[in-house]
C-alpha positions in Angstrom: -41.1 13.2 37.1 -43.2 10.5 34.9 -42.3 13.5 32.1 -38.5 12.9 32.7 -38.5 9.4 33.0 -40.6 9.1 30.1 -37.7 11.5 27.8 -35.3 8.8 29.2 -36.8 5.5 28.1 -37.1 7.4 24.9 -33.7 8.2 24.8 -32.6 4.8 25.3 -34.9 3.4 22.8 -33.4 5.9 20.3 -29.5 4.8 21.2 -30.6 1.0 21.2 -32.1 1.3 17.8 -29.3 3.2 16.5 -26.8 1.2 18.1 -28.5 -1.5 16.1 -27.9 0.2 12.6 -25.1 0.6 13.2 -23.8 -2.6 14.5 -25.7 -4.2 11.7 -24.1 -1.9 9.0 -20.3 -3.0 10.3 -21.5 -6.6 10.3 -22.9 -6.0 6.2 -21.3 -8.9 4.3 -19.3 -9.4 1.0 -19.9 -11.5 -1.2 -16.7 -12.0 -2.2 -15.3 -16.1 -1.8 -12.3 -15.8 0.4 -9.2 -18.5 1.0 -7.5 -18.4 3.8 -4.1 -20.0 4.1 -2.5 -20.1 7.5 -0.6 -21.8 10.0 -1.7 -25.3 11.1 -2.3 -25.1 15.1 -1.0 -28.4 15.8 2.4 -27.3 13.9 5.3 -27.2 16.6 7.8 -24.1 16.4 9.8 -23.9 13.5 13.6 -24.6 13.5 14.4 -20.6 13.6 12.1 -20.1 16.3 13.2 -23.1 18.4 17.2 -22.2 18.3 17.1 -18.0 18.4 13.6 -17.2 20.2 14.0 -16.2 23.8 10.1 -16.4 24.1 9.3 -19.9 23.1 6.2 -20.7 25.1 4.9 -16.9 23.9 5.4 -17.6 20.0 3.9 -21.2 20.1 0.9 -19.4 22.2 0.4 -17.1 19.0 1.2 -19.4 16.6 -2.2 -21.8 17.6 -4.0 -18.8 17.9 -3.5 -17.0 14.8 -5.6 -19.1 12.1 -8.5 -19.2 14.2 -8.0 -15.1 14.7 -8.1 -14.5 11.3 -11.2 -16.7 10.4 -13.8 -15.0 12.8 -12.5 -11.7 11.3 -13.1 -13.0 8.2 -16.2 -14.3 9.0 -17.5 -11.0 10.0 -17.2 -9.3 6.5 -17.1 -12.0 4.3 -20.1 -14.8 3.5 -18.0 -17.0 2.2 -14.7 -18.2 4.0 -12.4 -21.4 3.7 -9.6 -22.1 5.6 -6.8 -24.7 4.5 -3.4 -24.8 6.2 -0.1 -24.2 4.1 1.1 -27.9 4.1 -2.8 -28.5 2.6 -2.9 -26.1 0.2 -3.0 -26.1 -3.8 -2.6 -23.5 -5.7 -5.5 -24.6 -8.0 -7.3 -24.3 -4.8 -7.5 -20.4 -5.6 -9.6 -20.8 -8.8 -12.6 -21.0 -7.2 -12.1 -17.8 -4.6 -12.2 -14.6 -5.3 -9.2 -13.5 -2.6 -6.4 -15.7 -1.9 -5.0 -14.9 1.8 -1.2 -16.4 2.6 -0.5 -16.3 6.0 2.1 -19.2 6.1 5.1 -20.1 4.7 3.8 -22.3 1.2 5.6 -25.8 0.1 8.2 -25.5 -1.7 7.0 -25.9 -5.6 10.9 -26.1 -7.2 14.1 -24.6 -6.8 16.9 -24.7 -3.9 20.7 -26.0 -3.6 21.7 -28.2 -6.2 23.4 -31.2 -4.8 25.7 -33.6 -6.7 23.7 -37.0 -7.0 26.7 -38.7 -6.4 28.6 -36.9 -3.7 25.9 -35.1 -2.3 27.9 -31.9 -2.7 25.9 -28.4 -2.8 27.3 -27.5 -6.1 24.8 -24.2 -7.0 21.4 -22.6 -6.6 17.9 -22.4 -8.0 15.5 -19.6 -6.8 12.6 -21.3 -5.2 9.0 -21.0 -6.5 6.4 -21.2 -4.4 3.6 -20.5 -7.2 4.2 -21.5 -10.9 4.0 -18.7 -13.5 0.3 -19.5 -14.1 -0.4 -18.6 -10.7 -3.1 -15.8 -11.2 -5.4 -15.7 -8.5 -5.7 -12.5 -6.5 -3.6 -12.4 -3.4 -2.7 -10.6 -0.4 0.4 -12.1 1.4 1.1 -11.3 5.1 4.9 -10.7 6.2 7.8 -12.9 5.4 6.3 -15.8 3.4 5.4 -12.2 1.2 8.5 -12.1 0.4 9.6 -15.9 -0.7 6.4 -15.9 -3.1 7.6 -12.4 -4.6 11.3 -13.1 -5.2 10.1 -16.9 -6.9 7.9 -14.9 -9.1 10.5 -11.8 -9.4 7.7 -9.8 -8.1 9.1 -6.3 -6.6 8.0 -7.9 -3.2 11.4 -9.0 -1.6 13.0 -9.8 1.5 14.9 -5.7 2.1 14.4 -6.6 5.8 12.6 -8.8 8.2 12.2 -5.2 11.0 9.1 -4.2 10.5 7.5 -3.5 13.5 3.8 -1.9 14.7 3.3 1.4 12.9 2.6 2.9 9.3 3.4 5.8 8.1 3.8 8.0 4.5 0.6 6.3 3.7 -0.8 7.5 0.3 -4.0 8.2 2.6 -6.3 8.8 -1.3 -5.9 5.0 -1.7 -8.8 2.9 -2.1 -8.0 0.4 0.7 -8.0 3.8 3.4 -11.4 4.4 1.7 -13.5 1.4 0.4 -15.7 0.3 1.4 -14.8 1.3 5.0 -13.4 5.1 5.4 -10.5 4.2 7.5 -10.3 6.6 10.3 -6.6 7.5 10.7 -5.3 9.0 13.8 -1.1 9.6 14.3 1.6 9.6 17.1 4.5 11.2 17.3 7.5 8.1 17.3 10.9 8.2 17.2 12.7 7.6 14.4 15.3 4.4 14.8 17.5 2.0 12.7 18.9 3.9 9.8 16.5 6.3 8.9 18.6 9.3 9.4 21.9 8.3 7.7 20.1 7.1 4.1 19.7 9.9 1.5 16.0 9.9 1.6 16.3 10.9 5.1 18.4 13.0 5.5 16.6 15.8 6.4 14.2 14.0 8.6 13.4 15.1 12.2 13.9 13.0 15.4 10.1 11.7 15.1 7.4 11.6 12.5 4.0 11.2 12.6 2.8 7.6 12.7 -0.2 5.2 12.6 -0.1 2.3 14.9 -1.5 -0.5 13.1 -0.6 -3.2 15.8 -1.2 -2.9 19.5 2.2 -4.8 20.2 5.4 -4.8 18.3 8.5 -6.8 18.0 10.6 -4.4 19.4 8.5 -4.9 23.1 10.4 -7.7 23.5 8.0 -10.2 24.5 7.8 -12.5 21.1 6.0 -11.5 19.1 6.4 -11.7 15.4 8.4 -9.6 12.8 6.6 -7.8 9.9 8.5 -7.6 6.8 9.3 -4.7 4.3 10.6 -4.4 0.5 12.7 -2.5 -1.4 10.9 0.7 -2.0 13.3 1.8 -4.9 12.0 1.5 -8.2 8.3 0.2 -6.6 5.9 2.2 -7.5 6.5 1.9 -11.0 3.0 3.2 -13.0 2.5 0.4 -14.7 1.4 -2.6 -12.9 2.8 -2.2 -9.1 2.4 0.4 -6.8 3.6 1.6 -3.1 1.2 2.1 -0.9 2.7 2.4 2.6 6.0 2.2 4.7 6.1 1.7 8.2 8.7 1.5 11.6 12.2 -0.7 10.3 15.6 -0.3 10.1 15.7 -0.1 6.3 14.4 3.9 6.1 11.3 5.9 4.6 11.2 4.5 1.3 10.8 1.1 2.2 7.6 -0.9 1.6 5.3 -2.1 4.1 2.2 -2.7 2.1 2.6 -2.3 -1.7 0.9 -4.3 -5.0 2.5 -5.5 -7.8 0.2 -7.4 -10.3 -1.7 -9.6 -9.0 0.2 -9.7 -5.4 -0.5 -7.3 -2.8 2.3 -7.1 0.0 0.7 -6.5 3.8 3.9 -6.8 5.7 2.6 -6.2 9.4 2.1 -9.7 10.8 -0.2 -8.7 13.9 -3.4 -11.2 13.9 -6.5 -9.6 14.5 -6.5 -10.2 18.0 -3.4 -7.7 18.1 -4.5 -4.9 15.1 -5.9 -1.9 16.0 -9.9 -1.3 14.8 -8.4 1.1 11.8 -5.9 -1.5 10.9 -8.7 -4.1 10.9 -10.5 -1.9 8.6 -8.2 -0.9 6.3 -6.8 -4.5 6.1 -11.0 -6.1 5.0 -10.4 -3.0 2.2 -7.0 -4.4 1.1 -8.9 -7.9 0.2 -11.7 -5.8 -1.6 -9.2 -4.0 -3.3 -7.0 -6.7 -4.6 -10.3 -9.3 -5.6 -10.4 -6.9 -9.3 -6.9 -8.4 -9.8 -7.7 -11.6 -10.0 -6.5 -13.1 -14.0 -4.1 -9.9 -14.1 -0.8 -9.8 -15.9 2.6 -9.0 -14.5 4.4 -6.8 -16.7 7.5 -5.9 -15.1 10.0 -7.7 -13.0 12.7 -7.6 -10.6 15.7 -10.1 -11.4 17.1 -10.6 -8.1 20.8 -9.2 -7.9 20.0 -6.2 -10.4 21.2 -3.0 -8.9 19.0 -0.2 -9.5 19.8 3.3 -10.1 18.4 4.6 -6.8 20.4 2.4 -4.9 23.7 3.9 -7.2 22.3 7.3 -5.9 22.4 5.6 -2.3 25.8 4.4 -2.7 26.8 8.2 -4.3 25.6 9.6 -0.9 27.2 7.2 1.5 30.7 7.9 -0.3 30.4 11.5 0.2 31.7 13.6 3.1 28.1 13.9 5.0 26.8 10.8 3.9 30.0 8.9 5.5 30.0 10.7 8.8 26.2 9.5 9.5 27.4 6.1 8.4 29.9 5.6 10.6 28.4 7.4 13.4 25.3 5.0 13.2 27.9 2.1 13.0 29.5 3.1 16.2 26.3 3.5 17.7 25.1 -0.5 16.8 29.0 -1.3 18.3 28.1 0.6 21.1 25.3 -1.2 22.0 26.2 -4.8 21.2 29.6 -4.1 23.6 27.1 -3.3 26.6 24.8 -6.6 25.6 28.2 -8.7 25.4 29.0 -7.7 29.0 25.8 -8.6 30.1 26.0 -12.0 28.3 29.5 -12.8 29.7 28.4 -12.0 33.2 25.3 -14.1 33.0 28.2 -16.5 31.7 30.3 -16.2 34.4 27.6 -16.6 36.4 26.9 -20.1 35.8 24.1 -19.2 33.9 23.1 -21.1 30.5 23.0 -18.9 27.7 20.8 -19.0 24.3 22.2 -20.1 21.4 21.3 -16.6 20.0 23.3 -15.3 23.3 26.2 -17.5 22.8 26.6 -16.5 19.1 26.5 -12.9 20.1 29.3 -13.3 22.6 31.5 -14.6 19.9 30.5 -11.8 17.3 33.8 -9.5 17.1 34.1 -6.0 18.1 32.9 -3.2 15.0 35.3 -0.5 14.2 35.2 1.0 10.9 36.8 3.8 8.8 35.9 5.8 5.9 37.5 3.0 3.7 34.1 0.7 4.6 32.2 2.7 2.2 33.8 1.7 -0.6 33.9 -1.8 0.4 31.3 -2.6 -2.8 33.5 -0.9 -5.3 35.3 -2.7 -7.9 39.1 -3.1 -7.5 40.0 -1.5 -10.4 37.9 2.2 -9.3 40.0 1.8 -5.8 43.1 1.7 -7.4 42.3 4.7 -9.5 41.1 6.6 -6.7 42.3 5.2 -3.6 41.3 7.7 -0.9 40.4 10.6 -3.1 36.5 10.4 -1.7 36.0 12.8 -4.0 37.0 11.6 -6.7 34.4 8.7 -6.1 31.9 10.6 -5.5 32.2 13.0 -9.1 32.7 9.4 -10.7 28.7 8.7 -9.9 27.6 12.1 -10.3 29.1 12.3 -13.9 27.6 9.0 -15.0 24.6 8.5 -13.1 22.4 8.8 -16.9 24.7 5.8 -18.2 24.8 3.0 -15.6 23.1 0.1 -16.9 23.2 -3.5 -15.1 25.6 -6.4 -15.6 24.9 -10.0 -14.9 22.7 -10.5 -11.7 25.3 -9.5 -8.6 24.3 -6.3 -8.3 27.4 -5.0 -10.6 27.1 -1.9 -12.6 28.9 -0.7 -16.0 28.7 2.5 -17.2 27.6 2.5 -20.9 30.3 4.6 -22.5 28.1 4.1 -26.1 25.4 6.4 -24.1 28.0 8.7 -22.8 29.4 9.4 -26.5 26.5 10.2 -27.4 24.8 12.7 -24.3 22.0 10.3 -24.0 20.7 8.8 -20.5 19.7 5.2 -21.2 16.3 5.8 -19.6 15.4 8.3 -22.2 13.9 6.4 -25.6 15.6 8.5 -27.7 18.8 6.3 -27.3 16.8 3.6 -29.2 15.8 6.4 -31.8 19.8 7.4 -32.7 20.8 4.6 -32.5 18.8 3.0 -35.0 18.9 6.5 -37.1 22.7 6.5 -36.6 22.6 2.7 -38.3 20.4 3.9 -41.3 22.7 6.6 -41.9 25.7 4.6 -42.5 27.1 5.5 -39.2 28.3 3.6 -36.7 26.4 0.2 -37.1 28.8 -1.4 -34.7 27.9 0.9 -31.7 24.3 0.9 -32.9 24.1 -3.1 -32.4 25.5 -2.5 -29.2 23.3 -0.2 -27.4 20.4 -2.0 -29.2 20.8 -5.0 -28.4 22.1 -4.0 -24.3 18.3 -2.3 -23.7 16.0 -4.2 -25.8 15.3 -8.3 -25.9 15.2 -8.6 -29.5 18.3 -9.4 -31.4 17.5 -8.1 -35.1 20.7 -8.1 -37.3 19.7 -5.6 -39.9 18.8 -1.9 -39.7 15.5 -2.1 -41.7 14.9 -5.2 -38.8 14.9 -2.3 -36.1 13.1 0.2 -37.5 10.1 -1.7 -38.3 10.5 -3.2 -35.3 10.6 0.5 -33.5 8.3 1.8 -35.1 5.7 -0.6 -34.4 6.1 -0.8 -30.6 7.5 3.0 -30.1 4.3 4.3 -27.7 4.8 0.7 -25.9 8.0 1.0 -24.4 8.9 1.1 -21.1 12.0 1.6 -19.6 12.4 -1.1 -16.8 15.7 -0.9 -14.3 14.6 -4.4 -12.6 14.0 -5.9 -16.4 17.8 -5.7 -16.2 17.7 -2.1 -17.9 15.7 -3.0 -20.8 13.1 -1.5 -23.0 10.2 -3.8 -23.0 6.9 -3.4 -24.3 3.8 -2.8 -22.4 0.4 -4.9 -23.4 
């Protein structure tokens, strides 16, 4: 008996020291100097939340939670650890941390509607910035406010669709920030596949559910307030050179799109759960993300993504929505959305009827009219001049992308396309540097200088006027070029 209990007081002794290894291995500490930026607790509900949130009391609770949250997670793996709130915050703050976090929406630094000084009349717009050009610091950026940094900066981090909700999934799982310095242990449930995942190109061939990783423990799509993640385009993201896709997760915007992603110095973590509501792998993965992004710190953007350039995935996107199959899922999915918001407008008018006071979300859904499309709705983006030619020959739409997919090239910054007949003439795509390479031959050779200048001058920045100008000029940056759709289709060379 004394034999026994003496195994089991050494048993325990064993599991209490280990226990202490290993508690004292998670608690291990960076070094790195981290800034967090979040939401000031004594901040009231903004004006979105206060007019369309049916969960008030809930969102305020979370909101005066959340900054709190995030510093004793913080605190955990990191020695050092300031926390400023967004109406505080400078962004020469950052030169002194290692890891800029933005967890709130930022000042405005410049930009908006321009008004007439005289009559007060909105009479255009400016982007806004929300971090100069200078801005180098390394950053992660959690959910919407992501998304009004990136587009100020024409980062490839944009505002595709404020849906995201509490699972990853098609994570690049050889990344560093599911391996370092914490092995992120990764487990997957099966979840049904919603919004328009099935009716995009990309997923087309999808089944009913994938495999998933829940990063939050709650989601918006509960229903009980909480907050919306946010994803980006995922066309055209990863892009080799100085961005790169990382994740998607559960939206209404399909499999491509980008749930956490980097581009320069900027990485994109659009799940908004707090600590308090991530899952322990999320928690991990999330303390990698900030060790991944500190070697960024001083880095360069490269590329860019002009807001209202149309890339070429999205012209395959629009190829497949015009064709026979791609229509029918369309429309079906539309029905299915019309469906749904004739069953919640019954419901409204009955509470209504009732005597019961509805939400101003509530009201403005009653007075949303009743869908009903038809095959002509997916050509609703085409220019005039295409309808007339082809009216309701789908087909003949269809063909029209599939012949000049190699020779679209961007014009202006409304998401209108062209197709370069130049390239056409001459059987080379625009994406392919060779074009530069006849064109300037083409010039040399006494040939046509005219159409030369032309395609030149469309793909490059430079604006040379002689032959010998763009030779040298090619010659000299030829292994440098990069073909960049969000440049506005342009050649431009790398560092």
């Amino acid at each position: 008996m004394r034999h026994l209990i003496f195994i089991s007081l050494l048993l325990a002794v064993v599991f209490w020291v280990s226990s202490c290894v290993v508690q004292e291995k998670e608690v291990e500490k960076s070094d790195l100097n981290i800034l967090y930026v979040g939401v000031n607790p004594e901040k009231g509900l903004s004006k979105r939340d206060s007019m369309y949130s049916q969960y008030k009391e809930r969102v305020l609770e979370l909101q005066q939670k959340r900054s709190a949250d995030f510093e004793t997670l913080l605190k955990q793996y990191f020695n050092t650890v300031k926390v400023v709130y967004s109406e505080d915050f400078k962004e020469q703050m950052s030169a002194e941390y290692d890891v800029t976090i933005i967890d709130d929406y930022l000042p405005v630094l410049s930009g908006g509607y321009i008004k007439n000084p005289e009559t007060g009349e909105i009479t255009g717009y400016e982007t806004r910035k929300y971090l100069s050009e200078e801005y180098d610091a390394a950053t992660l950026m959690i959910g919407e406010p992501s998304a009004f940094t990136g587009e100020g900066r024409q980062l490839k981090i944009d505002h595709l669709c404020l849906c995201l909700d509490a699972h990853a999934h098609s994570m690049k799982l050889e990344h560093p920030i599911f391996n370092e310095p914490f092995k992120v242990d990764i487990s997957y449930e099966d979840v049904k596949l919603t919004g328009n995942y099935h009716v995009r190109y990309g997923g087309r061939n999808l089944k009913e559910t994938m495999p998933m990783w829940r990063i939050q423990t709650e989601g918006y799509r509960d229903e009980k307030g909480f907050p919306v993640g946010l994803v980006s385009a995922g066309y055209g993201f990863d892009n080799g050179m100085d961005a790169e896709w990382i994740s998607s997760g559960t939206c209404d915007k399909g499999i491509e799109a980008t749930a956490i992603g980097r581009h320069a110095n900027f990485l994109h973590w659009g799940f908004v759960a707090a600590p308090e509501y991530m899952t322990e792998s999320a928690k991990m993965a999330f303390v990698n993300a900030i060790h991944y992004i500190a070697p960024f710190k001083g880095a360069k953007q490269i590329t860019r993504k002009i807001k209202g350039t149309m890339l070429r995935p999205y012209i395959r996107e629009q190829q497949w929505t015009l064709s026979d199959e791609g229509s029918s899922r369309w429309l079906a999915y539309i029905e299915e959305g019309a469906k749904k918001q004739r069953e919640q407008k019954k419901k409204f008018q009955a509470k209504k009827d009732a005597g019961e006071t509805l939400t101003e979300m509530e009201e403005m859904m009653l007075q949303m009219p009743d869908r009903k499309e038809t095959r002509a709705w997916t050509i609703r983006h085409e220019p005039q001049e295409r309808k007339d030619k082809f009216g309701e020959d789908w087909a003949g739409y269809e063909n029209y992308y599939k012949q000049n997919m190699d020779y679209f090239y961007a014009i202006g910054n409304r998401y209108n396309v062209a197709v370069d007949e130049d390239a056409k003439a001459l059987g080379i795509a625009n994406s392919d540097i060779k074009i530069l390479d006849k064109a300037v031959e083409m010039w040399q050779k006494k040939g046509d200088a005219e159409m030369a200048q032309r395609i030149l001058t469309r793909y490059t920045r430079e604006s040379f006027t002689t032959a010998d100008e763009w030779s040298t000029w090619l010659k000299k940056h030829h292994s440098k070029l990069y073909f960049s759709e969000g440049d506005g289709y342009k050649y431009i060379v790398l560092p």
